[in-house]
N, C-alpha and C positions, 0 to 999 in steps of 0.2 A: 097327427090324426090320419088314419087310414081312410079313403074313399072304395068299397069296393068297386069292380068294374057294373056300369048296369048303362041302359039306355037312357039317356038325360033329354032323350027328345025335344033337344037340341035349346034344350033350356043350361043357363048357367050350371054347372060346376060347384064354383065359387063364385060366388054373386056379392057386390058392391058389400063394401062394409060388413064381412065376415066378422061374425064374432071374434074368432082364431086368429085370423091373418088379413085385417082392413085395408092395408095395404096392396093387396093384390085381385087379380079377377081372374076368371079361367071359362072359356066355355069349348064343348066339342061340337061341330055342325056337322050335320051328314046332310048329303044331296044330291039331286039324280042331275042328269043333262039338261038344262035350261029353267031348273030352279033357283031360285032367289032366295036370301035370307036380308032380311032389313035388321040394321039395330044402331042404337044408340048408350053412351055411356056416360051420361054427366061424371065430372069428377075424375075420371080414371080415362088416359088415353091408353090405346089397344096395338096390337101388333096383330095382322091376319096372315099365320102359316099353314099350306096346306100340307097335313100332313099323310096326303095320297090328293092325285087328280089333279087338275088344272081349273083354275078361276080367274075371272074380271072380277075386280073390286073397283066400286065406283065411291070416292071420297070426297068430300070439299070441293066438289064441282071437276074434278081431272078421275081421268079413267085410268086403269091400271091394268093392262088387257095382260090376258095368257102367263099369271102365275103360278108357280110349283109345275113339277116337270116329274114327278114320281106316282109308278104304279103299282105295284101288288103293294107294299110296303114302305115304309121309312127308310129302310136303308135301300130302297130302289130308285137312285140320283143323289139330287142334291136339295136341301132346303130353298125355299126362296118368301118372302116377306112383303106385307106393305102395313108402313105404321099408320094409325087413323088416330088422328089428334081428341085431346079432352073436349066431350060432349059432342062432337062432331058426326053427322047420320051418315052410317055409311050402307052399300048394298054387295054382298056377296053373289056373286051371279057364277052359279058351275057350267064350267066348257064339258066337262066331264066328270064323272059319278066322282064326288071329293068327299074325302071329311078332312074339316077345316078345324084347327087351333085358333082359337083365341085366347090372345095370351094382355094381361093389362096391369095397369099399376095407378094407385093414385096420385093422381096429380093435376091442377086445376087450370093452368094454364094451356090456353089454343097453340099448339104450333102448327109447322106446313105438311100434309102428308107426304111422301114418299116410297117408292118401292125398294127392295135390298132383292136383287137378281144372284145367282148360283156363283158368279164371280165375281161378290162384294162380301163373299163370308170373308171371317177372320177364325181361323182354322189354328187349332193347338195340339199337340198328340203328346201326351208325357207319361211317364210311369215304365213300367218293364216287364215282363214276364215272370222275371225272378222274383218279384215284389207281391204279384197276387194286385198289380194296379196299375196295367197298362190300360189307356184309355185316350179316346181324342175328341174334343171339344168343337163344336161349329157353331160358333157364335154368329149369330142373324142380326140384333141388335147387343150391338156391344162396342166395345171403346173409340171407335171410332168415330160413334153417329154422338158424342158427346152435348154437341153443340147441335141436335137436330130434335133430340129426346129430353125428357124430363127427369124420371125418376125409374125407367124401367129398362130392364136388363132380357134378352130372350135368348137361350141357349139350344144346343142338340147336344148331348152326351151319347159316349156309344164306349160301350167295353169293347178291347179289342182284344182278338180270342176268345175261349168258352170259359165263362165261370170268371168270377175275381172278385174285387173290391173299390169301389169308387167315391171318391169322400171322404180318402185318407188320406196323412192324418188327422184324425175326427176333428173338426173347426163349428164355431159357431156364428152367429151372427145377430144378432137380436136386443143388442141395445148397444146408443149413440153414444159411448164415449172414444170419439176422438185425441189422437192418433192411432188408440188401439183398437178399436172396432166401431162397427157402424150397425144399426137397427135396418136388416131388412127380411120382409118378409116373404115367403119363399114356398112354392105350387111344382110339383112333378105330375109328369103323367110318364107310366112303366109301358114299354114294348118289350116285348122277348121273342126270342129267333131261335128254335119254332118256338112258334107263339103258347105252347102249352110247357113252357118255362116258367120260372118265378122263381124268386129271390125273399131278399129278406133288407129290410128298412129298420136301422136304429134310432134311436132317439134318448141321447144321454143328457136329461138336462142340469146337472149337478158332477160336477167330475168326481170319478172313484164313487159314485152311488147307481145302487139301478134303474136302468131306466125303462123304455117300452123295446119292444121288438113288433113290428109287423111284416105279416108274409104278405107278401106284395104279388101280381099275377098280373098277366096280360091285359093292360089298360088301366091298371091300379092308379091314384090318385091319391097325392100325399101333401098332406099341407104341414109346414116347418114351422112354429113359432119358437120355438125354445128351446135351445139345447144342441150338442152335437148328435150329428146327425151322419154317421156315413151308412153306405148300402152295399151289398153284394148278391151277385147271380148265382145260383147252382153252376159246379162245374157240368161243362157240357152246352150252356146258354148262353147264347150272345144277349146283352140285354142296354138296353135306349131309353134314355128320358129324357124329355122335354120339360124343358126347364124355365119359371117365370121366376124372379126379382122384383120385388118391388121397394126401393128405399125413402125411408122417413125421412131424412133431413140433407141427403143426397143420392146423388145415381153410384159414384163409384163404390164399388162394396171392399171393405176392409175384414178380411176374417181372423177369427181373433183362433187359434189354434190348443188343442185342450192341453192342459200343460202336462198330463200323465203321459201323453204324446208324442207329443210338441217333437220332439228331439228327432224321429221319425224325418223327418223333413228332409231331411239333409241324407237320406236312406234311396229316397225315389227318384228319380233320374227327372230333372225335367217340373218340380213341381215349382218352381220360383216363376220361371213363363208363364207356368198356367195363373195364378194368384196375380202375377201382372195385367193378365189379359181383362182382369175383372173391375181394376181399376179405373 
């Protein structure tokens, strides 16, 4: 499902218990200098990234002063994060004109907040030039915070050079069987550099049958339930998305890769690391 870009006035995205994708939440905040945003999310703990500006986040009683460190754009610095535990009130407060990510997953259990600063990412770059799929990964929440998170996954993707393809070879992810794949549910939000770029979003949910295509644009919004799914930018566009997981009956995600594919793998330089990194 395509989200065009529009003002959400700083309401949900993807709100609790999406029909599509229940598993996951999304909202975008905008705000000037010494605004606040309150909220609360029974059910679903959140991860707050700014994705431009500087904020305090006040969570579970500890303060979280002076995060994200980026200004015109996304790719101006580095991501930085702070998780806010299931049902937990937390308060957004901008040091500076921000709009903020909220990125979440269901899951019902309280745990500790925390913040993930510029040098606590877990960083991956694979693919090639020759390939049509060079790209690098900045994981915010990810294998690391194992034992700190529940069931939710928060990514940065960024194509590296103009134009390519990312989410190759096409994999899916959307139901629990164990060893070979895992049910999780799965939220983008599209940048492109300049921003009057756009790409193109597939959606194959039957291998060898057709399936959707959507033209994706500057702040586009794509929710995964079913099916392979990869994407690519016009050449000439550097293009980013921000990436939410959220998993049904665990955090580590298992992709199950399309078999008309499949064999591709062993083609791209680099993609056994990235599929580790998810785990």
């Amino acid at each position: 499902m395509h989200i065009p870009p529009h003002d959400n006035r700083n309401q949900p995205i993807v709100d609790r218990e999406h029909p599509l994708v229940p598993l996951v939440y999304f909202n975008i905040v905008r705000l000037k200098p010494g605004e606040h945003f309150d909220y609360r999310t029974p059910g679903y703990e959140t991860c707050v990234v700014p994705a431009t500006g500087t904020v305090t986040v006040e969570v579970g009683g500890e303060i979280f002063a002076d995060i994200g460190n980026r200004g015109a754009d996304v790719w101006d610095g580095e991501p930085e994060g702070v998780y806010v535990p299931s049902g937990t009130d937390a308060r957004i407060t901008a040091r500076t004109e921000t709009e903020c990510f909220i990125a979440g997953a269901k899951f019902d259990e309280a745990l500790s907040p925390f913040a993930v600063r510029s040098g606590d990412l877990d960083v991956v770059q694979y693919g090639s030039d020759e390939t049509k799929t060079h790209r690098k990964i900045k994981h915010i929440l990810g294998t690391k915070y194992h034992d700190r998170v529940g069931r939710l996954l928060v990514s940065e993707l960024f194509t590296v050079g103009a134009g390519g393809w990312s989410g190759f070879p096409s994999h899916k992810h959307d139901t629990d069987r164990l060893p070979d794949e895992t049910r999780h549910d799965e939220c983008y939000n599209f940048r492109f550099r300049p921003d009057y770029g756009s790409g193109m979003q597939m959606l194959q949910r039957v291998d060898n049958e057709p399936g959707d295509a959507y033209h994706i644009m500057n702040r586009s919004t794509v929710l995964i339930d079913k099916g392979y799914h990869p994407c690519c930018a016009l050449p000439g566009y550097e293009m980013y998305y921000f990436t939410i997981l959220g998993g049904q009956s665990q955090r580590s995600l298992k992709q199950y890769f399309q078999p008309t594919h499949a064999a591709q793998v062993h083609t791209i330089p680099g993609i056994m690391d990235m599929v580790a990194k998810f785990k």
